[in-house]
C-alpha positions as CSV (number, residue, x, y, z in Angstrom):
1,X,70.7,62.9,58.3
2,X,72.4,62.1,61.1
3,X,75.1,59.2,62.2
4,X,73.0,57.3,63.6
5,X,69.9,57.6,61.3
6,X,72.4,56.7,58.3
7,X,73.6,53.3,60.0
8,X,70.5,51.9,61.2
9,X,69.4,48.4,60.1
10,X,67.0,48.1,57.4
11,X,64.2,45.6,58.0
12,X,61.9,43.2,55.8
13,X,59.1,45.9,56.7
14,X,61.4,49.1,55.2
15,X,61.7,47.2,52.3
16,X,58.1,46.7,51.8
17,X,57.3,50.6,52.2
18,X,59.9,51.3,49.1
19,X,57.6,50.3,46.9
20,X,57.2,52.6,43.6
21,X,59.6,54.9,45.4
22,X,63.5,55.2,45.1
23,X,64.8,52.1,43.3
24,X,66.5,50.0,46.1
25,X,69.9,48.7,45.1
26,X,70.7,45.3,45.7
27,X,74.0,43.4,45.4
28,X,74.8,40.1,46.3
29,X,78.0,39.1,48.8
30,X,79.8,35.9,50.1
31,X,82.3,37.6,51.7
32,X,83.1,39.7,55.1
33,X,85.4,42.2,52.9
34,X,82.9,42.4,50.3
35,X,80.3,42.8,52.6
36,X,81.5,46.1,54.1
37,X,82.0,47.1,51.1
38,X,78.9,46.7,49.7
39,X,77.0,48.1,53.0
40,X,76.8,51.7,52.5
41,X,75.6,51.7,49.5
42,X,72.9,48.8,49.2
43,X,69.8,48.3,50.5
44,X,69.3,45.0,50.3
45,X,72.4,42.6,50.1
46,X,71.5,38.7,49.0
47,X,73.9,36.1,49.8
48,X,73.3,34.2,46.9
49,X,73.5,30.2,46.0
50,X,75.4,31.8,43.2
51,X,78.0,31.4,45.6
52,X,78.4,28.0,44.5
53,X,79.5,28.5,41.1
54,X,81.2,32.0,41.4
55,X,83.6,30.7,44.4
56,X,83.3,27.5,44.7
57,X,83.7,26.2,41.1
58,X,80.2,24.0,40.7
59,X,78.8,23.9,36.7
60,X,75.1,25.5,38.9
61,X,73.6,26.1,42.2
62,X,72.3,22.7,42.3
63,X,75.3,21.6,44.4
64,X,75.2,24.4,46.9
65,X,74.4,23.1,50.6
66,X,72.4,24.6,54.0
67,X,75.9,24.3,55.6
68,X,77.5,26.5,52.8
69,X,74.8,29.0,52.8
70,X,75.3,29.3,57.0
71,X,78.8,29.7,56.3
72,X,78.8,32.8,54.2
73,X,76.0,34.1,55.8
74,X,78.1,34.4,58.7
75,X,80.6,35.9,56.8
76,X,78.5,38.2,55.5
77,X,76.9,39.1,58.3
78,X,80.1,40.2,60.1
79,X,80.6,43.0,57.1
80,X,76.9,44.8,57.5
81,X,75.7,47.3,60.0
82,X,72.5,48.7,58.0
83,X,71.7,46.5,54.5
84,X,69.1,44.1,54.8
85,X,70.9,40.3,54.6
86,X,69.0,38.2,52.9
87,X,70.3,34.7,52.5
88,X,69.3,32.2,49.8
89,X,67.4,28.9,50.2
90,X,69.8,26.3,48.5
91,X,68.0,23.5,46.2
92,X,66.4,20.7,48.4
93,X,66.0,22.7,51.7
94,X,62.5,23.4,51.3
95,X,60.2,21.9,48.1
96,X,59.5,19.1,50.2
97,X,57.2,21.3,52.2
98,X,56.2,23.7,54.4
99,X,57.4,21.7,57.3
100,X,60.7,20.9,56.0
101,X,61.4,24.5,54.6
102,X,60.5,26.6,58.1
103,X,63.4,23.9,59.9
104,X,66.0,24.9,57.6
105,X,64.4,28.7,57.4
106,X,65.1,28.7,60.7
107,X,68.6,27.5,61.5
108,X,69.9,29.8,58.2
109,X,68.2,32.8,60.4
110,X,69.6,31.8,64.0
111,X,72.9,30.7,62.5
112,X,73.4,33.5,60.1
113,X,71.4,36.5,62.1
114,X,69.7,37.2,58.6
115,X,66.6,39.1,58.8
116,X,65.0,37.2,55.6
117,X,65.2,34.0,53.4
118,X,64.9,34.0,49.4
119,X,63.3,31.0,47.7
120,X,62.6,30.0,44.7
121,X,59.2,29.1,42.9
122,X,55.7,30.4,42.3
123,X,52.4,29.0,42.7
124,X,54.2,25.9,44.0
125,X,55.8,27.9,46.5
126,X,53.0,29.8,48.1
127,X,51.7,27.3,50.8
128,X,55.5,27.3,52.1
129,X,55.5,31.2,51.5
130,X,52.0,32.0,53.8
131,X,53.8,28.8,56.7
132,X,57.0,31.3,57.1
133,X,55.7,34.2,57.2
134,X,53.1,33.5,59.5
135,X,55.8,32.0,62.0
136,X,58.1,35.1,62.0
137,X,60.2,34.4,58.6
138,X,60.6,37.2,55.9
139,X,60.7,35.8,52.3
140,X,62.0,37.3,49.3
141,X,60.3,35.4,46.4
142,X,61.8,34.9,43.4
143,X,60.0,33.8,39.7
144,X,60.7,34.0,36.2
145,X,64.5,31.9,35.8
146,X,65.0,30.2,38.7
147,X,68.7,29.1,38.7
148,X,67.3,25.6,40.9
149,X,65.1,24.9,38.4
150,X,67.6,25.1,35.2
151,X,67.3,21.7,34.3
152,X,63.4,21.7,33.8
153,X,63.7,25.0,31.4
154,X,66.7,23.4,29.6
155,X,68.7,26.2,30.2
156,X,69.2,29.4,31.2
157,X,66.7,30.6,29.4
158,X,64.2,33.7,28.8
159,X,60.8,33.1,30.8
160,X,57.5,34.1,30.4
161,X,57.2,35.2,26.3
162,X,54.5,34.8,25.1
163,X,51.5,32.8,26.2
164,X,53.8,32.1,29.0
165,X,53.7,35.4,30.4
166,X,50.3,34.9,32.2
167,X,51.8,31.9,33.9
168,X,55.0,34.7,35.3
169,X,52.2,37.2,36.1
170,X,50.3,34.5,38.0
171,X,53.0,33.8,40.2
172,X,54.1,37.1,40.9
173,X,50.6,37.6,42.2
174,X,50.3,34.6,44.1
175,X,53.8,35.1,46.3
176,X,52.8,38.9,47.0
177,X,49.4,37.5,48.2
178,X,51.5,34.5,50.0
179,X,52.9,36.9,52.2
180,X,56.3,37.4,50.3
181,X,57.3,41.0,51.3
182,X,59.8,41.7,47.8
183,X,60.1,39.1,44.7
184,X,62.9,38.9,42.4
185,X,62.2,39.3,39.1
186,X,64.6,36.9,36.4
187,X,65.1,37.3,32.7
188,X,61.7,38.0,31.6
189,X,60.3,40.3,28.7
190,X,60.5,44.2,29.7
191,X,57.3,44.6,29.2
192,X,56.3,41.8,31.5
193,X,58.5,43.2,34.4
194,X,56.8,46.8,33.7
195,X,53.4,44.9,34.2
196,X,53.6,42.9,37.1
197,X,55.9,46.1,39.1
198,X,52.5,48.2,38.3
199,X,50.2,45.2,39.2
200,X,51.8,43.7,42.7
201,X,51.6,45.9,45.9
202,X,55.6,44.7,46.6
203,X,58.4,45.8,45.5
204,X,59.9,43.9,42.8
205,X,63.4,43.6,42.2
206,X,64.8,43.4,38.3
207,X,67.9,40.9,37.1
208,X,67.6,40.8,33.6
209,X,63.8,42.4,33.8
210,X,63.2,46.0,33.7
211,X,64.6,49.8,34.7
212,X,60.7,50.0,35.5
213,X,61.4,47.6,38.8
214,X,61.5,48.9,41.8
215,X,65.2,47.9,42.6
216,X,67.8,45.8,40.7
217,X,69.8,43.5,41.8
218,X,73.5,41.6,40.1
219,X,76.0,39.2,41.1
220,X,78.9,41.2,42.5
221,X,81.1,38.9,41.0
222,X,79.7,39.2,37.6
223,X,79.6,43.7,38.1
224,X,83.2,43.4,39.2
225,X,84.6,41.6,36.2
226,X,85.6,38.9,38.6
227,X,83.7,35.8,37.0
228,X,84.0,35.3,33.5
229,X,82.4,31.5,32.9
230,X,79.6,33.5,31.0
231,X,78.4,37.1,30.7
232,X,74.5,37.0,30.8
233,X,73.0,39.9,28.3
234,X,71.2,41.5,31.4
235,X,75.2,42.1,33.3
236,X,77.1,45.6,33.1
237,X,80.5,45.8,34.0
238,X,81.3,48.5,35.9
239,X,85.0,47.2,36.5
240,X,87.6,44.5,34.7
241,X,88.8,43.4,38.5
242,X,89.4,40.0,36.9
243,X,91.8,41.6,34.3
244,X,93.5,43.7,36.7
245,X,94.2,41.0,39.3
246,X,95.7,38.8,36.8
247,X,97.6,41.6,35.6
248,X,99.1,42.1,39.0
249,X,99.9,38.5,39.7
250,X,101.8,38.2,36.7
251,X,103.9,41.2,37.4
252,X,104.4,39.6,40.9
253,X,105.8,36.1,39.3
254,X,107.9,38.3,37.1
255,X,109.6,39.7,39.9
256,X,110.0,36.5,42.1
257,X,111.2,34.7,39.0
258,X,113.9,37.6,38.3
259,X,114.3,38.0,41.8
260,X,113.2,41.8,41.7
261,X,111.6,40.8,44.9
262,X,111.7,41.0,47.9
263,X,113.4,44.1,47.3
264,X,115.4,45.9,50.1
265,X,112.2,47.9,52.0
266,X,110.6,44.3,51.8
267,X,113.1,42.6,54.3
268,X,114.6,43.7,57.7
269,X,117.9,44.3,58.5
270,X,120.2,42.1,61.3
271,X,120.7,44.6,63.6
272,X,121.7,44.5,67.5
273,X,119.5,42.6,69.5
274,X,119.8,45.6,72.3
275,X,118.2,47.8,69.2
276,X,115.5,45.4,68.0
277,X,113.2,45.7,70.8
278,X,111.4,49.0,71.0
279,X,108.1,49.1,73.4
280,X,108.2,45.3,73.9
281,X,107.9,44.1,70.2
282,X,110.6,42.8,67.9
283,X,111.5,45.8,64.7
């Protein structure tokens, strides 16, 4: 594969075609660092309204705003040269309707340069779904747990067991035939996942749901051992950053308080001013 072929930008319409084929990898990021990080190896990278609690603080994504959102999506959007950006929908930009949700849709897209939006919501979402779509705005879906919608489950809790599985079916039908080109898949039975990955012609994308998905997505926070309010069941950790980082900040106070440093090849030296100048700048 060449250069070129390797760096070019994945679209909505790429995503789509990966259906039932190699599992697409998706990770979310608030950051520009992060973000080119993350860019060679993901296909799809979400800039989530997790952003709210992982970096901002906030007890839930309820709190997160539009202007928040556009912020890190810029950020984000500085890091990537071939993932797909998707950026999240925060709560109260876009249940009021159709109307309300392609204006905000919109600036997050011609602020951000995203190529997509994800939203939250199923059968109540697919009016707003079919508006964007037909006006030139990817969505990523997203049913099962949705995060915006945590007070009306009471809690973070496993959806669609048992005779509430055919309502979760239901909606992963009705977004796919709403125009949705990928839907996100949250904390529901295995088996479930496995169903509706076999029954919907797009891709569907596991957190918490099953290896049978056609991608996965985490929190990169919550991968990296860098958030530690709770550990959901459905998280690996494939590092302990958090441990490590506080491990090297305490070693750092240690020094400063014992004076350890600076330490001589940490300062500079008062030499001549004649021998301080090299090439126009200062040594």
């Amino acid at each position: 594969m060449s250069a070129a072929a390797d760096t070019k930008a994945i679209t909505p319409p790429d995503i789509r075609a990966r259906k039932s084929k190699v599992p697409l990898v998706c990770l979310t990021a608030y950051t520009t660092p992060m973000a080119k990080l993350v860019d060679r190896h993901c296909d799809v990278v979400l800039v989530g309204d997790s952003v709210g609690m992982v970096l901002h603080g906030l007890p839930s994504t309820l709190g997160v705003t539009l202007d928040m959102m556009i912020m890190h999506g810029k950020a984000v959007r500085r890091g990537l040269e071939r993932a797909l950006l998707v950026v999240d929908m925060p709560f109260g930009s876009y249940e009021e309707g159709p109307e309300q949700a392609f204006r905000n849709a919109a600036r997050l897209m011609a602020e951000t340069d995203c190529a997509a939006v994800k939203l939250e919501g199923g059968e109540s979402m697919a009016a707003t779904i079919r508006f964007l779509t037909g006006r030139g705005i990817p969505v990523m879906a997203h049913v099962g747990l949705t995060p915006q919608a945590v007070n009306m489950f009471g809690g973070y809790r496993v959806q669609g067991r048992g005779e509430d599985a055919d309502r979760i079916r239901r909606e992963a039908v009705t977004v796919a035939d709403a125009g949705a080109f990928s839907v996100v898949l949250e904390k529901v039975p295995e088996h479930l996942a496995r169903q509706i990955t076999a029954e919907i012609a797009i891709p569907t994308i596991g957190i918490g749901a099953s290896p049978a998905c056609d991608g996965q997505i985490l929190v990169i926070d919550d991968m990296l051992g860098l958030f530690s309010a709770f550990r959901p069941k459905f998280v690996k950790r494939y590092a302990d950053l958090g441990d490590q980082a506080e491990a090297a900040i305490a070693a750092y106070a240690d020094e400063v308080r014992k004076r350890r440093f600076p330490a001589a090849e940490h300062v500079f030296a008062d030499i001549p001013q004649a021998e301080s100048v090299k090439g126009g700048e200062a040594a």
